[in-house]
C-alpha positions in Angstrom: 81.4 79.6 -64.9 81.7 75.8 -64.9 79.4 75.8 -67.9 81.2 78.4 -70.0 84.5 76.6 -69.8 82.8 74.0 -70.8 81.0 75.0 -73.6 84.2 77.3 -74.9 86.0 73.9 -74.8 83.7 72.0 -76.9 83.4 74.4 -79.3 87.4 75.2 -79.7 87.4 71.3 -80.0 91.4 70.4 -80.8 92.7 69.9 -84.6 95.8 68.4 -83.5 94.9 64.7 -83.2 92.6 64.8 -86.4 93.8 62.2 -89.2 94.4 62.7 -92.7 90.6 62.1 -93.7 89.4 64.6 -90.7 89.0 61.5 -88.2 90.4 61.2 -84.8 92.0 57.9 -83.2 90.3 56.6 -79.9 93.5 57.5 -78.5 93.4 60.8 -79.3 89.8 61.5 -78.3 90.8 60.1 -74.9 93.9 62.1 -74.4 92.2 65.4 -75.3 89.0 64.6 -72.9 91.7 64.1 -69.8 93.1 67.5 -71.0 90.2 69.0 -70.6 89.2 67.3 -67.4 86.6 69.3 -64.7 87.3 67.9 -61.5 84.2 69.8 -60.1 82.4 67.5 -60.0 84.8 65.8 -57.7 84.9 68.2 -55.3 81.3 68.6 -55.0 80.4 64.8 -54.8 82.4 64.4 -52.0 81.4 67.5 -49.7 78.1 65.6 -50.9 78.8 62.2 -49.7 80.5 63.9 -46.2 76.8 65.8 -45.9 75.1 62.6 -47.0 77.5 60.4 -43.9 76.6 63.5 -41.8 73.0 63.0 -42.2 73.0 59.1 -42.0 74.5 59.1 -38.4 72.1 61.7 -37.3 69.5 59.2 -37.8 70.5 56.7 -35.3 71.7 53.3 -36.1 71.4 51.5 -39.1 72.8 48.8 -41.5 76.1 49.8 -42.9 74.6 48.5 -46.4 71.8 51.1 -45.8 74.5 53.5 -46.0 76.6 52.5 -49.0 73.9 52.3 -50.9 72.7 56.0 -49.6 76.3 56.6 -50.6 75.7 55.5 -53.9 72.6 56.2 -54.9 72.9 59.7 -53.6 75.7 60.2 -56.2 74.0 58.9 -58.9 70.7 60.9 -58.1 73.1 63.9 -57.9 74.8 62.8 -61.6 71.7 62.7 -63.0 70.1 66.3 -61.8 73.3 67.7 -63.5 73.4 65.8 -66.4 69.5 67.4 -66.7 70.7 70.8 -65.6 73.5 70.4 -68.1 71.3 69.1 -70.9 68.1 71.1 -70.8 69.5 74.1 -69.1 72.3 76.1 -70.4 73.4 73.6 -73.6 70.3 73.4 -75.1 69.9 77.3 -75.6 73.5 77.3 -77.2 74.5 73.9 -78.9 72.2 71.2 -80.7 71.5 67.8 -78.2 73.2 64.7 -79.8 74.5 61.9 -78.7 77.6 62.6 -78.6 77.1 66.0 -76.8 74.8 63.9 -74.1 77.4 61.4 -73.8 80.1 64.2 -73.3 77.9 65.6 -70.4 77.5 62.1 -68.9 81.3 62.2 -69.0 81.7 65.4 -67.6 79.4 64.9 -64.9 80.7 61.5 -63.8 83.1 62.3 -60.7 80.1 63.3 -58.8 79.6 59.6 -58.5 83.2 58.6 -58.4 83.5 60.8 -55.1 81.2 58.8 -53.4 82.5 55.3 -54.4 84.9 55.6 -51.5 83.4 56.8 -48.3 81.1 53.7 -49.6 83.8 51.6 -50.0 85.0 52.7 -46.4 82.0 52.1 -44.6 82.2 48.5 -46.9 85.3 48.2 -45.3 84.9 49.2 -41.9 83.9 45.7 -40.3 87.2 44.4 -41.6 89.4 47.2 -39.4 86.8 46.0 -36.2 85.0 49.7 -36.6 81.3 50.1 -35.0 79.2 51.9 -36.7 80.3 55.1 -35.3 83.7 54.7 -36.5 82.4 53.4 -40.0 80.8 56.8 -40.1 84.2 58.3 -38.9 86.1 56.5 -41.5 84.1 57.8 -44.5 83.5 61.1 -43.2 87.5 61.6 -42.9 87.5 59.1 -46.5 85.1 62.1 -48.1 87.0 65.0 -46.9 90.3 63.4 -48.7 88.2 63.1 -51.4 87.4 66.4 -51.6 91.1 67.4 -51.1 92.5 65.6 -53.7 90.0 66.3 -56.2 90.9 70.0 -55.3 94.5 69.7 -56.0 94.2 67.0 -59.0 92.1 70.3 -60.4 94.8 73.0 -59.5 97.2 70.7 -60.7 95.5 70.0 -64.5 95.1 73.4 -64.6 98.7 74.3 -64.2 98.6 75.9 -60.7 101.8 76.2 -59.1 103.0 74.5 -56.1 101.6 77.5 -53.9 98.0 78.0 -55.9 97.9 74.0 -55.3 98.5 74.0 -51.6 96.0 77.1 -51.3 93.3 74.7 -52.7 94.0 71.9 -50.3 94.0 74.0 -47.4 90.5 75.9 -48.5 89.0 72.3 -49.0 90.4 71.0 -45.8 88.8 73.9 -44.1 85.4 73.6 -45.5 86.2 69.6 -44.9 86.8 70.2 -40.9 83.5 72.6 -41.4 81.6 69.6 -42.1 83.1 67.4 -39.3 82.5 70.6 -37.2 78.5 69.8 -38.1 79.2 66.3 -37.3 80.6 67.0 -33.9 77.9 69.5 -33.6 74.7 67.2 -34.1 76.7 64.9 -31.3 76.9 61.6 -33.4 
C-alpha cells in the first residue's frame, strides 16, 4: 500500500510551484516533498532499533560503542534493503530508474535511519546521566518506543487525522512499544 501512494504521488507530481518556463524553485521542490512525507519508515526503524537494543542486551555485556554503531549500522543496512526493494522491486516494473527517481527513493527511505540516530545517541549519552549498561539499554529502548510514537502521530498528523485518529495511533504504537519491552522483560535483561 506504501508503494502505491507512492508511486500515485510521483506520478500526479504538483503543477502549482512550476515557473513560467516549466521549472520549479528549490523551494518549491522542498515544500512539495514535506507534503508528501511517508513517515513509515519512521515507524518501522524505530520498532527496529527497540528489537535491535533488545537483542544487544540479550547478548551479555558489551561496549556501549558496539551498540551505537549496531544502532546505526543496522539502520543503514535496513535503508539500503528498501531502497533495493523499492528500486528493483515494484518501481522498476512501473516507472523508468533515473536519478532523480533513485534519489527520490533514497529520500523516501531515509527515516528508517533517522529512527535509529537516537536510541544511539541515548546509549552515547548514557555515561553522562551515570547509567550502567543496563540502563543505557533502558534508556534507548524507552528513546525507540518514543520514537516510534512520534513518528506515528507526526504521520496521522501530515495526513490530516483528527485529534482522535492521532491519539488512536499513539496508543496502537505505545502498545506494540510496551510489546517489545514486554520481550525485553521477558528474555530477563
Amino acid at each position: 500500500m506504501r508503494e502505491e501512494r507512492r508511486v500515485s504521488r510521483s506520478r500526479s507530481g504538483s503543477s502549482a510551484a512550476a515557473g513560467p518556463a516549466g521549472t520549479r524553485t528549490r523551494r518549491s521542490r522542498r515544500a512539495d516533498r514535506r507534503a508528501r512525507a511517508d513517515y513509515t519508515g519512521g515507524v518501522y526503524g524505530s520498532m527496529l532499533a527497540a528489537s535491535v537494543v533488545i537483542g544487544a542486551g540479550s547478548l551479555g555485556q558489551f561496549p556501549r560503542t558496539e551498540l551505537v554503531l549496531l544502532l546505526l549500522l543496522t539502520g543503514v543496512v535496513f535503508w539500503v534493503a528498501h531502497v533495493h526493494a523499492q528500486l528493483f522491486g515494484a518501481r522498476l516494473a512501473q516507472q523508468a530508474l533515473d536519478g532523480r527517481v533513485m534519489l527520490q527513493v533514497c529520500r523516501d527511505e531515509w527515516p528508517i535511519v533517522k529512527a535509529a540516530v537516537p536510541p544511539a545517541v541515548a546509549v552515547a549519552v548514557s555515561p553522562l546521566l551515570g547509567l550502567d549498561v543496563r540502563g543505557a539499554l533502558w534508556l534507548a529502548l524507552c528513546v525507540a518506543v518514543a520514537g516510534q510514537v512520534g513518528w506515528s502521530v507526526a504521520a496521522a498528523r501530515r495526513a490530516g487525522a483528527s485529534p482522535r485518529l492521532m491519539a488512536a495511533t499513539a496508543s496502537v504504537n505505545l502498545l506494540l512499544g510496551l510489546l517489545i519491552i514486554t520481550f525485553k522483560i521477558v528474555l530477563k535483561h
